[in-house]
C-alpha positions in Angstrom: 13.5 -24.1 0.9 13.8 -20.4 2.1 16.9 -18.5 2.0 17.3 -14.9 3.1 19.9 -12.7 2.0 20.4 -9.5 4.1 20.6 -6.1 1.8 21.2 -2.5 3.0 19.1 0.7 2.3 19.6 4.0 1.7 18.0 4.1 5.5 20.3 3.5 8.4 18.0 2.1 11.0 16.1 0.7 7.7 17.5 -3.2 6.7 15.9 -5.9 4.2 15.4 -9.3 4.7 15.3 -10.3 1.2 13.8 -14.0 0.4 14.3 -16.1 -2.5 10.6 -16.9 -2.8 7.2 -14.6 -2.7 5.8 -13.7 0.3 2.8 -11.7 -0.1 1.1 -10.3 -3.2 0.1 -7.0 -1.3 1.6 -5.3 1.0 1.5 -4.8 5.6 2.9 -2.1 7.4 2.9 -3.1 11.1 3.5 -0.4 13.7 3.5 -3.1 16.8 2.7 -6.2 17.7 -1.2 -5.5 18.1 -1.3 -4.5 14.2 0.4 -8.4 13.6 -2.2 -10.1 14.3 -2.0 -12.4 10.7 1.4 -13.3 11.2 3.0 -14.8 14.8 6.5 -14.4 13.3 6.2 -10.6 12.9 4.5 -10.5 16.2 7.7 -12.1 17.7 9.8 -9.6 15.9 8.3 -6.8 18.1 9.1 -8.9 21.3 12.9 -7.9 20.2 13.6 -4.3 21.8 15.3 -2.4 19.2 12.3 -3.4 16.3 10.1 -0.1 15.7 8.5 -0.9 12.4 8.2 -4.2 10.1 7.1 -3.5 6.6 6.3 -6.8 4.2 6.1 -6.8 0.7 6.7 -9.0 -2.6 9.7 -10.8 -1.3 11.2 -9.1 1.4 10.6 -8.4 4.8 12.3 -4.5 5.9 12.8 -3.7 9.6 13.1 -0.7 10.5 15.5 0.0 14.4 15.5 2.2 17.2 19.0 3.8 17.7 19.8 1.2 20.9 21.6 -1.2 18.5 23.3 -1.4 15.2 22.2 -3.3 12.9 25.5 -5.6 12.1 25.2 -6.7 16.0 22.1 -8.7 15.4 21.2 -8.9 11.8 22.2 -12.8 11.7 19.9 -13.7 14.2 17.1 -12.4 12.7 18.3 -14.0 9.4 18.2 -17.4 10.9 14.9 -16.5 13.2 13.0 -15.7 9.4 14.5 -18.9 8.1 13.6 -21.0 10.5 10.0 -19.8 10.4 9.3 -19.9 6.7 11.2 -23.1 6.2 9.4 -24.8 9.3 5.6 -23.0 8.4 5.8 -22.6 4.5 4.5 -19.0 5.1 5.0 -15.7 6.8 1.2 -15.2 7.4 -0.6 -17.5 10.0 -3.7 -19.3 8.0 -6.4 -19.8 10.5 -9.6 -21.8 9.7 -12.5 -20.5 8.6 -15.4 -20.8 10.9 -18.2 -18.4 10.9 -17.1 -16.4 7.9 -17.3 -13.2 10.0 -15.2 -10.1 8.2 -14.5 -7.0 9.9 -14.6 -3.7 8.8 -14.1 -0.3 10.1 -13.7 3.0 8.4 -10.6 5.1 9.0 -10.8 9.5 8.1 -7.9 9.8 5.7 -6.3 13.6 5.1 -8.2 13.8 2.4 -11.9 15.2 3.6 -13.6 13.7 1.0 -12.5 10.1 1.2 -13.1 7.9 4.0 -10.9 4.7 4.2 -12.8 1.1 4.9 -10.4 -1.4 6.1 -11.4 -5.3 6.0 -10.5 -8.1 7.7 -9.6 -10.2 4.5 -7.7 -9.7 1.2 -9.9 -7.9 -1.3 -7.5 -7.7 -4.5 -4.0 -8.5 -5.7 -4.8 -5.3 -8.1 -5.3 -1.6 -7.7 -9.3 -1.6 -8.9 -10.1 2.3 -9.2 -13.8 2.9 -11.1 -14.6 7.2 -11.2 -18.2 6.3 -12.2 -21.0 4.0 -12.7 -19.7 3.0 -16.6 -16.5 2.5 -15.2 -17.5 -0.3 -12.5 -19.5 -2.0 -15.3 -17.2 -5.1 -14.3 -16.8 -4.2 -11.0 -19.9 -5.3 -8.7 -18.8 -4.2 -5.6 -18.1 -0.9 -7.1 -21.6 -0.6 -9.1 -23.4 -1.6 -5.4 -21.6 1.3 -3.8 -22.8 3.8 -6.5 -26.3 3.1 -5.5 -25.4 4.8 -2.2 -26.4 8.8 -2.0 -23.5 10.5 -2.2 -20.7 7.8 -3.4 -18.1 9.5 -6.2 -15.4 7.1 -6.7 -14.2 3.6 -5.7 -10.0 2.7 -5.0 -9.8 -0.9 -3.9 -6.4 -2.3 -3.0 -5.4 -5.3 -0.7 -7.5 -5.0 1.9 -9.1 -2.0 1.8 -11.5 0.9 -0.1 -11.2 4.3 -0.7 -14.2 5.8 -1.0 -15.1 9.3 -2.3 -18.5 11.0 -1.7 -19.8 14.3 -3.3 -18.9 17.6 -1.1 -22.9 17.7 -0.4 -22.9 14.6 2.1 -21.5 14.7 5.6 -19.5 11.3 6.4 -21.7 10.9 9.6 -24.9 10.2 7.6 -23.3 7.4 5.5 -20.4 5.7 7.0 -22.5 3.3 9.4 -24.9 1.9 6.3 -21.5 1.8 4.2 -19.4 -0.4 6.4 -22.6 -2.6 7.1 -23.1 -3.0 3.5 -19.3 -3.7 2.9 -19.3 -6.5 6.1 -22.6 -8.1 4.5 -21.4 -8.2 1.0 -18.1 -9.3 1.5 -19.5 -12.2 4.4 -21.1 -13.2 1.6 -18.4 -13.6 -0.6 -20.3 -11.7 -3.6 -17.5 -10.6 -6.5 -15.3 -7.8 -6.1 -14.8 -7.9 -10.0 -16.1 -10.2 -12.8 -14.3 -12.7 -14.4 -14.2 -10.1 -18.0 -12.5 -7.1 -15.7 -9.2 -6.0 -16.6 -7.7 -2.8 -15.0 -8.5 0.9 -16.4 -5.4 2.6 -17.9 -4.8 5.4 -16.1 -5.7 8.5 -18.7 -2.8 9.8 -18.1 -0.5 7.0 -18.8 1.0 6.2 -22.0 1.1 2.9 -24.5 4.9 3.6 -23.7 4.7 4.5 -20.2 7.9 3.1 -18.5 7.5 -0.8 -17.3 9.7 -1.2 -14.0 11.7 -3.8 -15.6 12.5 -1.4 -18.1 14.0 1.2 -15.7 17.3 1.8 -14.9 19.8 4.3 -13.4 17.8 7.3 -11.7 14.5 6.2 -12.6 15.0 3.0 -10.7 16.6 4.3 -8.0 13.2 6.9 -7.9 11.1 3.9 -8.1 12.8 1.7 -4.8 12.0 5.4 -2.5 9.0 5.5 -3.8 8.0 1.8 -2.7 10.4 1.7 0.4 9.6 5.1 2.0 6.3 6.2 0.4 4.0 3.9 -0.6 3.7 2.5 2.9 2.4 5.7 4.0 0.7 6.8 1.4 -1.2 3.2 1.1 -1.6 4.4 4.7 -3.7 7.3 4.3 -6.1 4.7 1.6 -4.3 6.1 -1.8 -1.4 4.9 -4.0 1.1 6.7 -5.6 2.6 6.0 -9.2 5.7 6.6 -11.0 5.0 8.1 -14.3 8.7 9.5 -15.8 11.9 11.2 -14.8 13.9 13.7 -17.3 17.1 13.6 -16.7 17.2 17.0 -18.3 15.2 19.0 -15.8 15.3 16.7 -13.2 12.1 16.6 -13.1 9.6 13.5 -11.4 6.1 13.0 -12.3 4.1 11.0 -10.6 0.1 9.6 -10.6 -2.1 9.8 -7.3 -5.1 7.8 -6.9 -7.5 6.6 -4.0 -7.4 9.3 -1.5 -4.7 11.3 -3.0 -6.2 11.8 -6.3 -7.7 15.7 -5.1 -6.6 16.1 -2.2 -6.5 19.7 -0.6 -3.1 18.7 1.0 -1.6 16.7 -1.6 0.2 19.6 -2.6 1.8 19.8 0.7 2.6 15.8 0.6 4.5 16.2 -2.8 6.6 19.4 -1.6 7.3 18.4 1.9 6.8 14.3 1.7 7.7 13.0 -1.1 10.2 15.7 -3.4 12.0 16.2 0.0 12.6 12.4 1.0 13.2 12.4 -2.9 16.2 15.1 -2.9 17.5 13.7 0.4 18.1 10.6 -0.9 19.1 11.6 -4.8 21.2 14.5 -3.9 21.6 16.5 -6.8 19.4 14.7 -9.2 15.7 16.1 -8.1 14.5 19.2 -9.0 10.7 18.9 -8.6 8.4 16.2 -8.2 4.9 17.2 -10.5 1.8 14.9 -9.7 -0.2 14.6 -13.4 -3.3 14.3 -11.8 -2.9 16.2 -8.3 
């Protein structure tokens, strides 16, 4: 049985519907009710005036308001509404057959000029899958077919999407169309996105005693809930993913690890500055000096 418990954020307009069970081993960020098309429940949601943005991930669902209502005037409701739903259907996500095994894809720009963001229709990991050359996808077919392609540097999978980067001396025009047909045949197909012998890269930069998010507390924690409440979502957004490495307490100083389309990125400098050290010091007052990216 599902029960929700109803938690606060460090957001106003921003509440959490909190479930007792998993919901999701990725992550959605749904803008309006076109964007919902995998789940009827979160589609209803938007029928409600005052919902602006519904964000699901590991166990809760968080809502996020326009200023028309507050949320301790209808926060039950939608307690009970969630409730209902999961208790009656078993799961957020509306499962529909499987009939022609047709996938979508479709190719998004992302701020980063050399990384273009290809979006399917189905879930392609529970993971983060990142290979920065052929050796590295040796486990990673999908990954090893895409550096066949002219032009292809790096490969980000996550959820349902990849993040690819080409070399500065191909225009995106001349590939994009034969890379989103290749992606739509290969995954219709249902080839492997990894082997059965993968196991995720360690991240260079990370140590044997990088900081396991159970192990976290006080600041660090707190660092860790902004980063996957506000940022993630839009960063996982713009096809890249965003880390937390450490926090010294000393210098007040956050370091974090990009990847995808963030890894490089002319304007990531910008992003850590304005986006992510500012939400960071707004929220942590007092405790932030600087946020350093390890890799950007």
């Amino acid at each position: 049985m599902f029960v929700i418990k109803i938690e606060t954020t460090t957001n106003p307009t921003v509440i959490k519907f909190v479930a007792n069970k998993v919901l999701t081993e990725g992550s959605f960020e749904y803008n309006n009710i076109e964007e919902a098309t995998n789940s009827s429940i979160i589609a209803q949601l938007f029928h409600l005036p005052f919902v602006k943005k519904v964000y699901v991930t590991a166990n809760f669902i968080a809502i996020e308001r326009y200023n028309i209502v507050e949320w301790p005037e209808v926060q039950s409701e939608i307690k009970g509404i969630l409730e209902d739903y999961l208790n009656a259907n078993d799961s957020l996500f509306t499962i529909k057959k499987k009939t022609s095994g047709m996938v979508d894809v479709y190719g998004e720009s992302t701020p980063n000029p050399q990384v273009m963001k290809f979006v399917c229709s189905k879930l392609l990991t529970k993971e983060l899958i990142e290979a920065t050359s052929l050796e590295e996808a040796a486990e990673i077919p999908i990954a090893q077919a895409l550096f066949k392609f002219e032009g292809v540097s790096e490969v980000f999978i996550s959820e349902n999407y990849l993040s690819i980067t080409k070399t500065p001396e191909i225009e995106w025009f001349e590939i994009t169309n034969e890379l989103r047909d290749f992606l739509k045949s290969y995954l219709q197909e249902n080839k492997p996105i990894v082997t059965e012998n993968f196991k995720p890269k360690k991240n260079e930069i990370e140590q044997d005693d990088s900081p396991k998010r159970t192990d976290l507390s006080g600041t660090s924690q707190e660092i860790v809930s902004i980063l996957d409440e506000y940022i993630k979502p839009a960063v996982t957004s713009d096809g890249g993913n965003i880390l937390f490495q450490s926090y010294d307490e000393n210098s007040k100083t956050v370091k974090v690890i990009l990847q995808g389309a963030c890894s490089g990125c002319p304007s990531s400098t910008v992003t850590l500055k304005n986006g992510i050290e500012a939400t960071l010091k707004q929220l942590l007052p007092n405790k932030i000096n600087e946020v350093v990216a390890l890799n950007g």
